[in-house]
C-alpha positions as CSV (number, residue, x, y, z in Angstrom):
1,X,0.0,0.0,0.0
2,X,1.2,3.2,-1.0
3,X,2.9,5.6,1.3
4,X,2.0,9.5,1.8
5,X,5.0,11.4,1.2
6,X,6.5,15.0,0.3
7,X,4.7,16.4,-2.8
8,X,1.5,14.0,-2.6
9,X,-1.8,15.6,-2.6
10,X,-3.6,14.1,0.1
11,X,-7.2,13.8,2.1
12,X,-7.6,13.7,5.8
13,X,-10.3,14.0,8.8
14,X,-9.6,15.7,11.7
15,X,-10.6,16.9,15.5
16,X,-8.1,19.4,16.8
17,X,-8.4,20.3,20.6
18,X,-6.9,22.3,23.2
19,X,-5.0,20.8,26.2
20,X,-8.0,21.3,28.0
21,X,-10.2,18.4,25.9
22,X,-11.9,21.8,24.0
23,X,-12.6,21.2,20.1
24,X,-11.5,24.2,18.0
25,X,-11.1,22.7,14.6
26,X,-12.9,19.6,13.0
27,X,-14.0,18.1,9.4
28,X,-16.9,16.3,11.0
29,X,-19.3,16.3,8.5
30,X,-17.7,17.8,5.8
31,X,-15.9,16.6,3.0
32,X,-11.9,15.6,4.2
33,X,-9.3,18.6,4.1
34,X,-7.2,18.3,1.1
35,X,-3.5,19.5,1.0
36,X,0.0,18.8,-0.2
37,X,2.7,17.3,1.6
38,X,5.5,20.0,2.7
39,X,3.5,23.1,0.8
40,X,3.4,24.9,3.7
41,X,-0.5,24.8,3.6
42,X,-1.5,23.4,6.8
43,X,0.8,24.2,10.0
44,X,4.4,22.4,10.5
45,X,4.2,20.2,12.8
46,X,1.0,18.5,11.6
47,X,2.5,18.6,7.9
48,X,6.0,16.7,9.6
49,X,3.3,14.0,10.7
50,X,1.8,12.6,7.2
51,X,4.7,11.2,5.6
52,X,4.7,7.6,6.0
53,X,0.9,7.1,6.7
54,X,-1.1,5.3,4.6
55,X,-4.6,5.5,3.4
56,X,-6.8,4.6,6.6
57,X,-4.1,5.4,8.8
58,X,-5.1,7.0,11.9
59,X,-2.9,8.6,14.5
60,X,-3.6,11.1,17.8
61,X,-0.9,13.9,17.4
62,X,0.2,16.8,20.0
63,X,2.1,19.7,18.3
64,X,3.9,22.0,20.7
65,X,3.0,25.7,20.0
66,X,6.3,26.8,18.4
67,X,5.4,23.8,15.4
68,X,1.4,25.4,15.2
69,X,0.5,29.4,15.3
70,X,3.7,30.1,17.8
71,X,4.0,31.8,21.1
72,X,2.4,34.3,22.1
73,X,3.6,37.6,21.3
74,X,3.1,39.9,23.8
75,X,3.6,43.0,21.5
76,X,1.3,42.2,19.2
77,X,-1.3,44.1,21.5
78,X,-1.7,48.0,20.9
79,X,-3.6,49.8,22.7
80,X,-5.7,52.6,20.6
81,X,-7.9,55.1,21.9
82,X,-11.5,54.4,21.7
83,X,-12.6,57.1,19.4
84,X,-10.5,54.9,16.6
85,X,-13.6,52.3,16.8
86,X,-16.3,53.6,15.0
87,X,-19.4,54.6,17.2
88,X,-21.5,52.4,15.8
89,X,-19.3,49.2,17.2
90,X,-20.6,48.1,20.0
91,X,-17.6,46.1,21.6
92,X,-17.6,43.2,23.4
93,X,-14.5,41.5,25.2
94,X,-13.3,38.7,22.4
95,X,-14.8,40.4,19.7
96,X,-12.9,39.9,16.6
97,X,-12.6,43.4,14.2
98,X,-10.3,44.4,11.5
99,X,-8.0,46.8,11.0
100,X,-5.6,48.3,8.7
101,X,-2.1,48.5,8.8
102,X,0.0,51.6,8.1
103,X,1.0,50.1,4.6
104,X,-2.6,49.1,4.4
105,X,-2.5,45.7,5.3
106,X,-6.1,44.1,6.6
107,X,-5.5,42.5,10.2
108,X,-7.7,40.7,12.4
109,X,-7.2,41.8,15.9
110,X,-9.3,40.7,19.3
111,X,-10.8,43.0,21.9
112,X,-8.7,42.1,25.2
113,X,-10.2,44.8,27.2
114,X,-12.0,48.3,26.7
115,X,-12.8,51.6,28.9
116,X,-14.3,54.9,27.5
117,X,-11.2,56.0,26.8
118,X,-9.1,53.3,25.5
119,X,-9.4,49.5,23.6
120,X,-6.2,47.4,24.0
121,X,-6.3,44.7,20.6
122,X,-4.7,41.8,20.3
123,X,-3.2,40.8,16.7
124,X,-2.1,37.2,17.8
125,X,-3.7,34.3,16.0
126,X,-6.0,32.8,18.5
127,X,-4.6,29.8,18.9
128,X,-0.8,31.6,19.6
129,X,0.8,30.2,22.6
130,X,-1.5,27.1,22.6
131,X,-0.4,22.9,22.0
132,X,-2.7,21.3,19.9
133,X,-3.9,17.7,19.7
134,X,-5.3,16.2,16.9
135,X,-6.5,13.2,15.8
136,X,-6.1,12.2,12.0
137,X,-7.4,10.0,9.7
138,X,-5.9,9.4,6.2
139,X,-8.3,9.0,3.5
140,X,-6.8,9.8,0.3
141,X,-3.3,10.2,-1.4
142,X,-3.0,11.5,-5.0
């Protein structure tokens, strides 16, 4: 039976979770997430774990933070004074906006916290700073 490796497109399920047993990512009931091996399209240390799996393989993987979305990057919060956030906003702690760059990039940032005065926005990825577990099941290799 043939062998996933580097360069093969290939199909797999997943359930990712947190340390904690909470589910943040999963292809339950949709169709099976299709990438290829060592593109750089899914993060690096699931993409190190598909070589050398074969079609109906299944494995439970934990891939330390530095291998997923990377620590947590403490200056990627900025706070901003509230009269940047449009009126009409009404914010909410964990709210996701967007935002602009100064070369006028489009961000996604997170409400942290919020006064009158001031909002302090996070531009981490969400899952920064966090191990994540997966469970995989191959189901294709092209």
């Amino acid at each position: 039976m043939t062998e996933a490796k580097q360069g093969d497109t290939v199909q797999l399920h997943y359930k990712g979770t947190l340390d904690d047993g909470s589910v943040f990512d999963s292809s339950e009931g949709r169709e099976p997430l299709e990438f290829t091996v060592g593109s750089g399209q899914i993060i690096t240390g699931l993409d190190r774990e598909i070589p050398g799996m074969k079609v109906g393989d299944e494995k439970t993987v934990t891939i330390a933070a530095e291998d997923a979305y990377g620590p947590h990057n403490p200056d990627a919060q900025q706070t901003v004074p509230r009269t940047q956030i449009p009126e009409n906003v009404p914010l909410e702690i964990g709210m996701q906006l967007q935002g602009q760059t100064a070369d006028g990039q489009v961000m996604s940032v997170v409400v942290v916290s919020f006064d009158d005065d001031q909002v302090v926005l996070d531009a981490n990825h969400p899952l920064a700073g966090k191990n994540l577990t997966f469970a995989i099941q191959l189901t294709g290799i092209n």
